[in-house]
C-alpha positions as CSV (number, residue, x, y, z in Angstrom):
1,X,7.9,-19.8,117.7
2,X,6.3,-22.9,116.4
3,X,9.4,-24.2,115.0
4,X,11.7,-23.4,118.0
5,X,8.6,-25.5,120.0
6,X,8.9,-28.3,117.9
7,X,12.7,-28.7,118.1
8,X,12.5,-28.2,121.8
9,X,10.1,-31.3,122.1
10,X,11.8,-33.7,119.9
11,X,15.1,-33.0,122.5
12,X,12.5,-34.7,125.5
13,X,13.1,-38.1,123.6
14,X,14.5,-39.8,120.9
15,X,13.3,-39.8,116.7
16,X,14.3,-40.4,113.8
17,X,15.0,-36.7,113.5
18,X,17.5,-37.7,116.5
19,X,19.0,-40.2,115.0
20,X,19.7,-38.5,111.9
21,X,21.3,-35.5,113.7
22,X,23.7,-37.9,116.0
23,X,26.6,-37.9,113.6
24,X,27.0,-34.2,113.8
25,X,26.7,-34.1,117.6
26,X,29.6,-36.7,116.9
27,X,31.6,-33.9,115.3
28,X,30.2,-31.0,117.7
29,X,31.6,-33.5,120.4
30,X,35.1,-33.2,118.8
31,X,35.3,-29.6,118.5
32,X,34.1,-28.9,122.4
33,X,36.4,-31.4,123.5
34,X,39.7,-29.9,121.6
35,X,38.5,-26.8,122.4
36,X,38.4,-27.4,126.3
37,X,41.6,-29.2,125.3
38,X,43.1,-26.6,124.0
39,X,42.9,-24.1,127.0
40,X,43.8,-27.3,129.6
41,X,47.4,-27.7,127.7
42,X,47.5,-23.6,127.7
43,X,47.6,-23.7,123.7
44,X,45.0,-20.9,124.3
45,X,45.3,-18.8,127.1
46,X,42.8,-17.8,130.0
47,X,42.3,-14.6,131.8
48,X,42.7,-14.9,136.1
49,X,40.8,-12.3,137.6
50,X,42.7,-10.7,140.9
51,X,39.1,-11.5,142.6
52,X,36.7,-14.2,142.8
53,X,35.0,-15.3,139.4
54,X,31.5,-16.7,140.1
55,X,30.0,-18.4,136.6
56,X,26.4,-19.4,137.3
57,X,25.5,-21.4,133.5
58,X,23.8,-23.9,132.1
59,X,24.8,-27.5,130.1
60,X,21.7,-26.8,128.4
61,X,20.3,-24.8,125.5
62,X,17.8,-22.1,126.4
63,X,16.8,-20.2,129.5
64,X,16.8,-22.0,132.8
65,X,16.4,-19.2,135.2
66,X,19.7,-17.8,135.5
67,X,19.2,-14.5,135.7
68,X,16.4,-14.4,138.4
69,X,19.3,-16.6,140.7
70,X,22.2,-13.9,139.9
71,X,20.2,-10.8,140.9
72,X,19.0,-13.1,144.6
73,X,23.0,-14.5,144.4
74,X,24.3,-10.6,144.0
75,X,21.9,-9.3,147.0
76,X,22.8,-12.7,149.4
77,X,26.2,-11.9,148.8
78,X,26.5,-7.7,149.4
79,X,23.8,-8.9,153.0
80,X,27.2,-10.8,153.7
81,X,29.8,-7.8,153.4
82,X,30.9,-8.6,149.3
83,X,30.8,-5.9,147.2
84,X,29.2,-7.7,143.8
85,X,29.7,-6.7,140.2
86,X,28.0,-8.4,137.6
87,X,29.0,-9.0,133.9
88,X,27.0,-10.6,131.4
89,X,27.6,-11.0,127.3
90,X,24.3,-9.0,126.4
91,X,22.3,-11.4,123.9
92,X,21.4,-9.6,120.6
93,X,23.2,-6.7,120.4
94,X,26.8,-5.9,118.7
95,X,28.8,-3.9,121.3
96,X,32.6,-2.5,120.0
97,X,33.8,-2.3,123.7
98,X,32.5,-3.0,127.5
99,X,29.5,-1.1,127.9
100,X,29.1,0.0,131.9
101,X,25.2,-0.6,132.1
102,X,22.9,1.4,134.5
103,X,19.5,0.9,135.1
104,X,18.1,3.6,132.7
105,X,20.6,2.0,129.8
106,X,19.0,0.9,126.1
107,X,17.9,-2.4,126.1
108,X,18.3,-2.3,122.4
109,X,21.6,-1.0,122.7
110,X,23.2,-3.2,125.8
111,X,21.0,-6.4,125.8
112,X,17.7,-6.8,128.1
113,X,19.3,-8.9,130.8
114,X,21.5,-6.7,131.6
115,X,19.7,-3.7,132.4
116,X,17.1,-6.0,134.1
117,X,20.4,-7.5,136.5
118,X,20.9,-3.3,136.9
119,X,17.3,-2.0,137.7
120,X,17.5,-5.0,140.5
121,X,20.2,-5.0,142.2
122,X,21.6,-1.3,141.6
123,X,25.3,-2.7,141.5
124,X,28.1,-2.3,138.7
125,X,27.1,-4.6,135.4
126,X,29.0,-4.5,132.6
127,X,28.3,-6.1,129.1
128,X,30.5,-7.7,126.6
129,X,30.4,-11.1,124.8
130,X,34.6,-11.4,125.7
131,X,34.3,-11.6,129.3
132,X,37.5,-11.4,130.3
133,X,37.5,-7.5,129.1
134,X,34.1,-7.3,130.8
135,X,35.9,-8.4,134.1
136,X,38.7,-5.7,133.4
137,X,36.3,-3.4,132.9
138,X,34.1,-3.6,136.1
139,X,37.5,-4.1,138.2
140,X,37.0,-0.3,138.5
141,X,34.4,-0.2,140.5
142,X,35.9,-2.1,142.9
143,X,34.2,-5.1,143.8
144,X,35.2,-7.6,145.2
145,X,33.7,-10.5,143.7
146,X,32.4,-11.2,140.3
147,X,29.6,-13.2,138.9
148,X,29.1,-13.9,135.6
149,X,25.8,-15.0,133.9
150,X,26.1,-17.5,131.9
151,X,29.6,-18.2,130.4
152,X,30.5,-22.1,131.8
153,X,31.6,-22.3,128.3
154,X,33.7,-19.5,127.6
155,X,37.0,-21.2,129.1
156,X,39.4,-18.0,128.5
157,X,37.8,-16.8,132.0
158,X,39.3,-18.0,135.0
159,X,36.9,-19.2,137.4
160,X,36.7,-19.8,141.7
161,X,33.4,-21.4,141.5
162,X,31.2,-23.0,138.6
163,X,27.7,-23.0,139.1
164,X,25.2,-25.1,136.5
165,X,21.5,-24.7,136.7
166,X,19.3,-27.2,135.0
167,X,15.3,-26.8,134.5
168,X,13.4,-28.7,137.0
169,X,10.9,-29.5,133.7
170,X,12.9,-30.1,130.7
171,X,15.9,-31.1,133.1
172,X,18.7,-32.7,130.4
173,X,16.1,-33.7,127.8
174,X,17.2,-36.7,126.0
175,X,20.9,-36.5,127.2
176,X,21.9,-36.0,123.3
177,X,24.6,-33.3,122.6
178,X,23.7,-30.4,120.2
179,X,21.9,-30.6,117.3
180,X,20.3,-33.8,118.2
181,X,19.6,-32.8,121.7
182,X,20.0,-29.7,124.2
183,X,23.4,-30.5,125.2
184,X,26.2,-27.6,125.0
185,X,28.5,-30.1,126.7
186,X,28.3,-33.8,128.0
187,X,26.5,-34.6,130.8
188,X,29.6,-36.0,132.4
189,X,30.6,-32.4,132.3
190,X,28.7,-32.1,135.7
191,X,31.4,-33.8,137.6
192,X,33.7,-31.4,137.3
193,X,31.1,-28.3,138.9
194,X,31.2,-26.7,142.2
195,X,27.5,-26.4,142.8
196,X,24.5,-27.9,140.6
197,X,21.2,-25.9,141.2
198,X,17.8,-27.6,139.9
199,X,15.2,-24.4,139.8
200,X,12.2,-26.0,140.8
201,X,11.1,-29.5,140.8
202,X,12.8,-32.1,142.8
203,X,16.0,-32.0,143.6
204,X,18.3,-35.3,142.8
205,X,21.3,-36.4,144.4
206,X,24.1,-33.6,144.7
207,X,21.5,-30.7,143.5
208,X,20.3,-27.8,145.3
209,X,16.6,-27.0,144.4
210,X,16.1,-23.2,143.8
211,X,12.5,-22.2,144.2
212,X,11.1,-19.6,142.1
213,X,7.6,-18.2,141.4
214,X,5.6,-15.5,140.0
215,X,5.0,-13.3,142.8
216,X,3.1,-9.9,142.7
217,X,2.2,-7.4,139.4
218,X,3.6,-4.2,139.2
219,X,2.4,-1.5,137.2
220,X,5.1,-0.2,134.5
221,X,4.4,3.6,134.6
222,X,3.4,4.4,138.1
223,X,5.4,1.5,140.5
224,X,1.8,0.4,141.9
225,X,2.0,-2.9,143.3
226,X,-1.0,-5.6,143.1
227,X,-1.3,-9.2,144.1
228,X,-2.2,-11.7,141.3
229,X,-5.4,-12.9,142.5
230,X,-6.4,-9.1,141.4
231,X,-6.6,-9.7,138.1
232,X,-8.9,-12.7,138.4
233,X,-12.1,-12.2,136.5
234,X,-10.3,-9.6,134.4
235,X,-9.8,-9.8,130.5
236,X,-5.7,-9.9,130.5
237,X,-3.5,-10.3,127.9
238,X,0.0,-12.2,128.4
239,X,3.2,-11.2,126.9
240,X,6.2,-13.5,126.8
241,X,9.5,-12.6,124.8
242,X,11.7,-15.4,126.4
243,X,12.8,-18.8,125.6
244,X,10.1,-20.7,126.9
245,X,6.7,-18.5,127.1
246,X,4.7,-21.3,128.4
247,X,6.5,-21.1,131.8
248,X,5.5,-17.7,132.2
249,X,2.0,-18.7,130.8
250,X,1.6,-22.0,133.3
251,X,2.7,-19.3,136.3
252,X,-0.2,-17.1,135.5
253,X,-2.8,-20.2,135.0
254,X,-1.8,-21.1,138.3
255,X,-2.8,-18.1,139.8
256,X,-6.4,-18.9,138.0
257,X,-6.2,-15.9,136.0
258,X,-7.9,-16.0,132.2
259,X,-5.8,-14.9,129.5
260,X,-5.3,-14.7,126.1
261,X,-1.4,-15.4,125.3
262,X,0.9,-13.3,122.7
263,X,4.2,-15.0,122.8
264,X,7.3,-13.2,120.9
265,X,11.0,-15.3,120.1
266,X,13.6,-15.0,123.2
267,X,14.9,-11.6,123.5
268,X,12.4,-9.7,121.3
269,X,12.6,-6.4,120.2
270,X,9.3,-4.9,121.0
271,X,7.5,-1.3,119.4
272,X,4.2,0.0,120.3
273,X,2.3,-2.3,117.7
274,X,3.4,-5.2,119.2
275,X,0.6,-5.3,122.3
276,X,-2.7,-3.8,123.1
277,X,-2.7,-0.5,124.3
278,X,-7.0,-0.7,125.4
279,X,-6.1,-3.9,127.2
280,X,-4.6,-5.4,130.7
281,X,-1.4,-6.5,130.1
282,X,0.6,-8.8,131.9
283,X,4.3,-9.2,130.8
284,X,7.6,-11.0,132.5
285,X,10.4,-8.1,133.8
286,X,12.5,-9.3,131.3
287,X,9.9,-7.8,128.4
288,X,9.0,-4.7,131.2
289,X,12.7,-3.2,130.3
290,X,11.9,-3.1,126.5
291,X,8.2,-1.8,126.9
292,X,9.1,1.4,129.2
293,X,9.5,4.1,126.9
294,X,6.1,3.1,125.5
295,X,4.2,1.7,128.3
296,X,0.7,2.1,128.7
297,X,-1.4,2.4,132.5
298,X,-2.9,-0.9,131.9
299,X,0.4,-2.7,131.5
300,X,1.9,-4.7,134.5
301,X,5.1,-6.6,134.9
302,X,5.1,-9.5,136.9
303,X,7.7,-10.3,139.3
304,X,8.9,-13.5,140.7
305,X,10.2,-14.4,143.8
306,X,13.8,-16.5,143.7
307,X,14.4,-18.1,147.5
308,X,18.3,-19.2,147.5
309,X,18.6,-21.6,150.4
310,X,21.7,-20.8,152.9
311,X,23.4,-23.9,152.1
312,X,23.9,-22.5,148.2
313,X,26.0,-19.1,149.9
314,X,27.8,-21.1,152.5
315,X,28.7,-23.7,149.8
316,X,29.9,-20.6,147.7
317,X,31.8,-18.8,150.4
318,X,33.2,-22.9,151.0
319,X,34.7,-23.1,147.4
320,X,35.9,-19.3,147.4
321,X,38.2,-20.4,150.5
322,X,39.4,-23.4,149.1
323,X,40.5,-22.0,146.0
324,X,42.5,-19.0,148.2
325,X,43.9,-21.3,150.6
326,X,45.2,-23.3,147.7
327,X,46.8,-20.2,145.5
C-alpha cells in the first residue's frame, strides 16, 4: 500500500523519478498509438453491437468512481423505458467464458464489481475481460442498450457513446503518460469523447460534475439502516480494499466520526482474519460483497449517494440518436 501511495504522489508533479521514466512513456506512446492505429485502418477488427454501446472509462490509472455512476446511469436509463445490461471485465479473477453474474454470485470467482453492479441494480451483468463476447453474451437477455464499465481502451468494441470520468482530486496528475505519470492515453485523447464527467470538485469547461458522497450505513447481516452521525462517539474501525482508501477514509472524517483505519490493496481478497470480529466496522459496498459469507452484527457497509444531473441522460440519449440517424 505504501508503495502504490508513493507512486501515486510522485504522478501530482514532476521528479527526477519522472524524468527518468519519460523515455519509456515515449515508447508506451508508440505502442497505444499503432495500436489505436491499427483498428482505425481495420488491420484489426472491431465488434458492432446490434444495440447501443455505452463505455463509461477513464484516461487515468486507478478508480475514479465508475462504478457508483453505471449503477445511477443503468437506473436513469430503465426510469426512461431502456432495458440496461451491464458488462464489465471482472478485475482479478481468470474466467474461461462469459460468466452471467447475479447478485448472490462469488466475488472470488466473477470479480467484486460485478456482483456489486448486480446486487444494485438487479439487471443482466455479464463478466469477461473480451468484451465483445460479453456483449454477445448479455444480447440474450434482451436489452436494449449496453453499458460497459470501463473499457475506453479496449478498441475491438464498437461504441455509440464514450464517456471519460476524471477525479475531481487527482484530476490528470502531472499530464505524463504511463509509467511516468497516470496517463493510459494522451490527454488530447479527450477531444475525441462524447461526454467528460468530473466526480466531484469543480467542473471545467466542457465537464459535467457528478456529485457523489457517503450517504447512510447499512448493516451487512440484517439490512438495518443508520445514518452516519450514529456512529459518532463510537470506537469504529474502517475498512478500505479499493484504489484509493483515503477517499473512503476523508468521507467518514467528514462525517466527524473517530476511526482507526485498516486499508487493504484494490480489489482485496478478504477471510475472517482480516477485520475485527469484537469491533464496529465500517467498510465501502465494494468490500461489503466479499465480507458476506463471514459478516459479523457489528459490521456496516456504507453507501454513497451518486446524483447524475439530467443534462448527462439527455446528452446520452443526444449522441444515441445521432449515431442512428447517421447509420
Amino acid at each position: 500500500m505504501k508503495v502504490v501511495s508513493a507512486i501515486q504522489r510522485s504522478w501530482q508533479g514532476i521528479s527526477i523519478v519522472t524524468a527518468l521514466l519519460t523515455p519509456l512513456s515515449l515508447i508506451y506512446y508508440l505502442i497505444i498509438t499503432a495500436r489505436r492505429w491499427a483498428y482505425k485502418l481495420g488491420l484489426l477488427s472491431v465488434y458492432h453491437a446490434p444495440v447501443p454501446v455505452v463505455v463509461v472509462g477513464n484516461i487515468t490509472v486507478g478508480g475514479t468512481g465508475k462504478t457508483p455512476i453505471i449503477i445511477e446511469l443503468a437506473r436513469a436509463l430503465q426510469s426512461r423505458g431502456w432495458n440496461p445490461g451491464i458488462i464489465s471485465r471482472g478485475y482479478g479473477v481468470k474466467l474461461t467464458q462469459p460468466i452471467e453474474v447475479t447478485p448472490d454470485s462469488d466475488p472470488r470467482k466473477v470479480g467484486d464489481e460485478p456482483v456489486l453492479i448486480s446486487q444494485q441494480t438487479r439487471l443482466p451483468v455479464v463478466t469477461y475481460p473480451d468484451r465483445a463476447l460479453a456483449i454477445k453474451t448479455i444480447l440474450s437477455s434482451e436489452v436494449d442498450i449496453i453499458l460497459s464499465d470501463d473499457g475506453l481502451q479496449h478498441f475491438a468494441m464498437g461504441r455509440a457513446v464514450e464517456i471519460s470520468v476524471v477525479d475531481g482530486e487527482f484530476s490528470y496528475g502531472n499530464g505524463l503518460l504511463l509509467p511516468a505519470g497516470p496517463l493510459r492515453e494522451p490527454r488530447s485523447r479527450l477531444n475525441a469523447f462524447d461526454i467528460q464527467i468530473r466526480r466531484n470538485g469543480s467542473a471545467e469547461a466542457g465537464e459535467i460534475l457528478v456529485v457523489s458522497n457517503l450517504s447512510r450505513a447499512r448493516n451487512i447481516v440484517d439490512g438495518e439502516q443508520k445514518d452516519l452521525g450514529d456512529f459518532e462517539g463510537v470506537s469504529v474501525v474502517a475498512v478500505a480494499g479499493i484504489h484509493y482508501p483515503e477517499r473512503f477514509f476523508n468521507g467518514l472524517a467528514a462525517k466527524s466520526i473517530q476511526f482507526e483505519t485498516l486499508a487493504f490493496s484494490d480489489h482485496h481478497r478478504f477471510t475472517i482474519g482480516d477485520l475485527p470480529s469484537d469491533r464496529t466496522v465500517l467498510m465501502t459496498t465494494k468490500d461489503e460483497v466479499k465480507c458476506r459469507e463471514f459478516a459479523q452484527k457489528s459490521w456496516w457497509a456504507v453507501d454513497q449517494e451518486t446524483i447524475l444531473p439530467d443534462q448527462l441522460i439527455e446528452n446520452i440519449e443526444r449522441v444515441i440518436g445521432q449515431r442512428i440517424a447517421n447509420g
